[in-house]
C-alpha positions in Angstrom: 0.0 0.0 0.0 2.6 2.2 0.8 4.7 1.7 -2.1 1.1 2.3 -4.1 0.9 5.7 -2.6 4.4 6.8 -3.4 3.6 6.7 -7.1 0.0 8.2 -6.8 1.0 10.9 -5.3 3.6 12.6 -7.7 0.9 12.1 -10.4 -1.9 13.7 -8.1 0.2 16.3 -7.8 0.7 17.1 -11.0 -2.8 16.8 -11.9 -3.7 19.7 -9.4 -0.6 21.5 -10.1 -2.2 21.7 -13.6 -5.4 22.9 -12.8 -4.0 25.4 -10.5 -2.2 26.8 -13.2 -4.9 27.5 -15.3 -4.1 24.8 -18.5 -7.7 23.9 -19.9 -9.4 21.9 -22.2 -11.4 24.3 -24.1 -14.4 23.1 -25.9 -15.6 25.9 -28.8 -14.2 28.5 -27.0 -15.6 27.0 -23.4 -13.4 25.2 -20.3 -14.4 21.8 -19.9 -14.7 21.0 -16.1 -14.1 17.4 -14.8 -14.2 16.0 -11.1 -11.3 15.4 -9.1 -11.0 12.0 -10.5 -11.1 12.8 -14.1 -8.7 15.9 -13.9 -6.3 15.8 -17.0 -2.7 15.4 -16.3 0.6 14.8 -18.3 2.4 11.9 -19.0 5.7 13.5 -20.0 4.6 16.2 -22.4 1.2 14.7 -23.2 -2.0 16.0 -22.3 -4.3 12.7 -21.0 -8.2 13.2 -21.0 -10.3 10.7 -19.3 -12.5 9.1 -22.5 -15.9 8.7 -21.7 -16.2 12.1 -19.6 -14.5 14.1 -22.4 -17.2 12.2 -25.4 -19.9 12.9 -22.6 -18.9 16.9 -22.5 -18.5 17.5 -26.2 -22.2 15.6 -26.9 -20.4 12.7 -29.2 -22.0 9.4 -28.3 -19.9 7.1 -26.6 -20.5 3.1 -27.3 -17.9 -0.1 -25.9 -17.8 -3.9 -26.8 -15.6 -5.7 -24.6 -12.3 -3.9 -24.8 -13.1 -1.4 -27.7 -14.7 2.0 -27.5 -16.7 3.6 -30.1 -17.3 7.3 -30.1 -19.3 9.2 -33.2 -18.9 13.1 -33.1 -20.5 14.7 -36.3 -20.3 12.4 -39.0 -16.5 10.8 -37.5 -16.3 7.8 -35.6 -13.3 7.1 -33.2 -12.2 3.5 -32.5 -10.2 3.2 -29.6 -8.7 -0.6 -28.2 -7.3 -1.3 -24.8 -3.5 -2.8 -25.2 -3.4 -1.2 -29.2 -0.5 1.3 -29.5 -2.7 2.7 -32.7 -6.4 4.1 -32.9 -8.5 4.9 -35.4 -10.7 7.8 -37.3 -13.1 7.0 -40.0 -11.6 3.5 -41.0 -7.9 5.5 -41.2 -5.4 4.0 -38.6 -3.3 6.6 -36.4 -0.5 6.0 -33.4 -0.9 6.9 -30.3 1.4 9.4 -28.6 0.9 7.4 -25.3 -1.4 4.2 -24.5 -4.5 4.3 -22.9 -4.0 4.7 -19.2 -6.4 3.3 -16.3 -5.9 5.6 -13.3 -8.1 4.9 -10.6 -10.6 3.3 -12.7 -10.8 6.2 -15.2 -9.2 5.4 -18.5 -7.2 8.6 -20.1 -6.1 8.2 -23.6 -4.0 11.6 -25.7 -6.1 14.5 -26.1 -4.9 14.9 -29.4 -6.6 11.5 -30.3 -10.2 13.9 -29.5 -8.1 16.9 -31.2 -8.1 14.5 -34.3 -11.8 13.5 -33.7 -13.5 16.8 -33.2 -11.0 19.9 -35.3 -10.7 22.8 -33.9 -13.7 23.2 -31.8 -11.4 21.4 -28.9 -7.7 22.6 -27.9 -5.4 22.4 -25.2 -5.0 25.9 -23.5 -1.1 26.9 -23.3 0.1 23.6 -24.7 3.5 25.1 -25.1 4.0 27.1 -22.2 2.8 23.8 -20.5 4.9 21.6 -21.8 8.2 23.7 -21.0 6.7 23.8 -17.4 6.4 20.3 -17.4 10.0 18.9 -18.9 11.2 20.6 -15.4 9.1 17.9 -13.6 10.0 15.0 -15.9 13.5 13.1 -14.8 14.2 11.9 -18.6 15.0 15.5 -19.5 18.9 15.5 -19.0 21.2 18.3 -19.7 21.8 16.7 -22.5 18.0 17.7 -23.9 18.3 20.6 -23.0 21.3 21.5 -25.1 19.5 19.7 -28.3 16.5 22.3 -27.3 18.8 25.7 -27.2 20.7 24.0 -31.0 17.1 24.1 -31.6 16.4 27.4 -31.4 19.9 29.1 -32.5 19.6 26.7 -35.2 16.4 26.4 -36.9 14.1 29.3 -38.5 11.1 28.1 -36.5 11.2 30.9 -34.2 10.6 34.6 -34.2 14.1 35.4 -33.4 15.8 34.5 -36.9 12.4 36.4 -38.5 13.3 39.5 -36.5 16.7 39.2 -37.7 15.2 39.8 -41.6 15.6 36.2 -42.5 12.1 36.0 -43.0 8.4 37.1 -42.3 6.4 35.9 -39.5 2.9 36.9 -40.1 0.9 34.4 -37.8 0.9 32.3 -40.8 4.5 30.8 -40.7 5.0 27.1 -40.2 4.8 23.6 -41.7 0.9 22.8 -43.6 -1.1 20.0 -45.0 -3.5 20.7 -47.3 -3.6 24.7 -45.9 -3.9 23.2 -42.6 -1.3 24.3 -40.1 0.5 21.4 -38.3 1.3 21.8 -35.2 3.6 19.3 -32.8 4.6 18.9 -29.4 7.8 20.9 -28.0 10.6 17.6 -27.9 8.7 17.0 -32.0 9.4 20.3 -33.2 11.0 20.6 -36.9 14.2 21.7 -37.5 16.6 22.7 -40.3 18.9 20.8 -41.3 21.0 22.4 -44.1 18.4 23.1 -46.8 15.9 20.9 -45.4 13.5 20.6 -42.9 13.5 17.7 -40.7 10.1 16.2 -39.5 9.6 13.9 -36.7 8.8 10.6 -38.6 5.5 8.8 -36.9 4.2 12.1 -35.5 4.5 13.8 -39.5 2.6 10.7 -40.0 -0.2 11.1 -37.8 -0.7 14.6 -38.6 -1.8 13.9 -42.4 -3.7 10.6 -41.7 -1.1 8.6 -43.0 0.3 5.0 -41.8 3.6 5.1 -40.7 5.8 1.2 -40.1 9.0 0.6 -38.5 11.4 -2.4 -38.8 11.9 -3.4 -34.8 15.6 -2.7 -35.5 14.3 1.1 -36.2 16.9 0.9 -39.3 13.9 0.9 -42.1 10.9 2.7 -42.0 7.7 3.2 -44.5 4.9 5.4 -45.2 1.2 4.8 -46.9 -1.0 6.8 -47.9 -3.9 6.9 -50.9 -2.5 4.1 -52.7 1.3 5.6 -52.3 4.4 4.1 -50.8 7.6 5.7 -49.1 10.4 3.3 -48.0 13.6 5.2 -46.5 16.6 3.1 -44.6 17.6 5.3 -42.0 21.1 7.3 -42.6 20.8 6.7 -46.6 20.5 9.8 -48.8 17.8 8.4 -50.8 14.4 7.0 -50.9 12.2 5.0 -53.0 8.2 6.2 -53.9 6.4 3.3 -55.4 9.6 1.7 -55.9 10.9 4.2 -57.7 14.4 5.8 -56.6 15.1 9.7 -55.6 17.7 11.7 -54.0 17.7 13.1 -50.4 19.8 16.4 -49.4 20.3 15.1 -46.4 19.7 12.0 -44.1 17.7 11.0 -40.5 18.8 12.0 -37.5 17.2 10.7 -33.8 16.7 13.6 -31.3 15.5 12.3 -27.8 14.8 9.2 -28.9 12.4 10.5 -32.1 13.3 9.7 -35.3 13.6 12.7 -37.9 13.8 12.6 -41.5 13.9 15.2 -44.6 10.4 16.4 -45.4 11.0 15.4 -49.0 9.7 12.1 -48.0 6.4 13.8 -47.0 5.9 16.1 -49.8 6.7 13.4 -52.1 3.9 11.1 -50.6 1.4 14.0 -50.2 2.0 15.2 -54.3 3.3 18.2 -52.9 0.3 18.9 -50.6 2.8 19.3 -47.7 4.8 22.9 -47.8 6.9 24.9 -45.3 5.3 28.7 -45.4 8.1 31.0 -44.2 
C-alpha cells in the first residue's frame, strides 16, 4: 500500500498542479470542467483526457464492446482498443502518442486523439508554455536535452528570433501545412533545419496527415502509406524510394530524444506536394 501511494501521489500532484495553473481543455471556446477523478494530467509532455467524460462533455456518443470503444462526433467515428498502441478515425489507422491509461478506474487516452476526432472546436489551452513547465518535472530530461533544445532554437528558423533578424516574415501564418492546414507538434517533435531541409519527426508527421507510418523493430527501415502511395527510406541513406521508384535526399535521419527525424522530402513526395513549409 505504501509503495502504491508513493507513485500516486507525484501524479496527483501534478494533476492539481495543472489545474491550478490555469491549462484547460477548451471546448468551442468554453473550459471543460471534470471531477477530481477525471482531472487531466501529463504523461511527460502529453495531455491525457479521461475518454468517456470528455465524449460525454463535447455531446459525441460514446458506445464499448468488450475492450473497444466507439465514439461518433458529427459524422467521425473514433475506434479506440485497450492494449493497441494505434487508434483509429473513420476507417484510417493513427499512433498513439501514449497508451491508454487506467488511473483509478478512469481510462485517459492523448487528447490529441479527441483533437483528431472533433478539429478545432477542442484545444489544449497553453500547450507550449505547459509543456516547458512540465519537462522541469519529468527526470528523462537531462542536460543533455536541453542543449539539443537551445541548438534548436539558435539553429532552426522556427522561431521569431531568426524572422526578426530579416531572414524572413512571420505573419501568424508561418509554419509547416497539410493541405492549408497548419501542423502543429509537441515541444521535444518540433521541426528543425537541417542544411536546406527541414527535418520532420517521422511517426508524428505521420499522424498529422492521416497517413500510416511502419518501422522495422531494428528502427533501421521505416515506410509510409497513404492513398495508394508508398515511401520506403533506410535510415542514414540519402535516398528514398516512392512506389519503388528511386530519388535523391539532401540530407539523411537523425534521432533527437529518442524520435526519429527525416527530410520532409519524403512527406511532400507522398502528399504530391500537398505538404509545404510557409516561411
Amino acid at each position: 500500500m505504501a509503495m502504491n501511494l508513493r507513485l500516486f501521489l507525484p501524479l496527483l500532484a501534478l494533476a492539481c498542479a495543472v489545474g491550478a495553473q490555469g491549462q484547460t481543455i477548451q471546448y468551442r471556446n468554453r473550459t471543460l470542467d471534470y471531477s477530481s477523478s477525471e482531472r487531466p494530467f501529463f504523461q511527460g509532455n502529453t495531455a491525457m483526457v479521461p475518454v468517456l467524460a470528455t465524449a460525454r462533455k463535447i455531446d459525441a456518443d460514446y458506445r464499448q464492446r468488450g475492450s473497444t470503444i466507439y465514439i461518433e462526433y458529427r459524422g467521425n467515428e473514433l475506434e479506440l482498443r485497450r492494449g493497441e498502441e494505434t487508434y483509429r478515425i473513420n476507417g484510417q489507422r493513427r499512433n498513439l502518442e501514449r497508451p491508454l491509461t487506467d488511473n483509478r478506474g478512469v481510462l485517459f487516452v492523448p487528447v490529441r486523439v479527441f483533437e483528431n476526432l472533433v478539429g478545432r472546436d477542442l484545444r489544449v489551452s497553453d500547450r507550449r508554455d505547459r509543456y516547458e513547465d512540465d519537462r522541469h518535472n519529468d527526470d528523462r530530461w537531462d542536460r543533455d536535452d536541453r542543449r539539443d533544445r537551445d541548438d534548436r532554437r539558435r539553429d532552426d528558423r522556427w522561431d521569431r528570433n531568426d524572422d526578426r533578424r530579416g531572414n524572413g516574415r512571420y505573419d501568424g501564418r508561418s509554419g509547416l501545412y497539410y493541405e492549408n492546414r497548419r501542423l502543429d507538434f509537441d515541444y521535444r517533435e518540433e521541426p528543425f533545419r537541417s542544411g536546406d531541409t527541414l527535418m520532420v519527426p517521422f511517426r508524428a508527421m505521420g499522424e498529422r496527415i492521416g497517413a500510416r507510418t511502419e518501422r522495422t523493430s531494428d528502427g533501421l527501415r521505416v515506410w509510409i502509406y497513404l492513398n495508394g502511395d508508398r515511401v520506403e527510406y533506410n535510415k542514414g541513406h540519402r535516398w528514398y524510394r516512392l512506389n519503388n521508384q528511386r530519388r535523391d535526399l539532401p540530407t539523411i535521419s537523425q534521432e533527437r530524444n529518442g524520435i526519429l527525424f527525416v527530410p520532409v522530402e519524403l512527406f511532400t513526395s507522398i502528399t504530391r506536394g500537398r505538404v509545404y513549409y510557409n516561411r
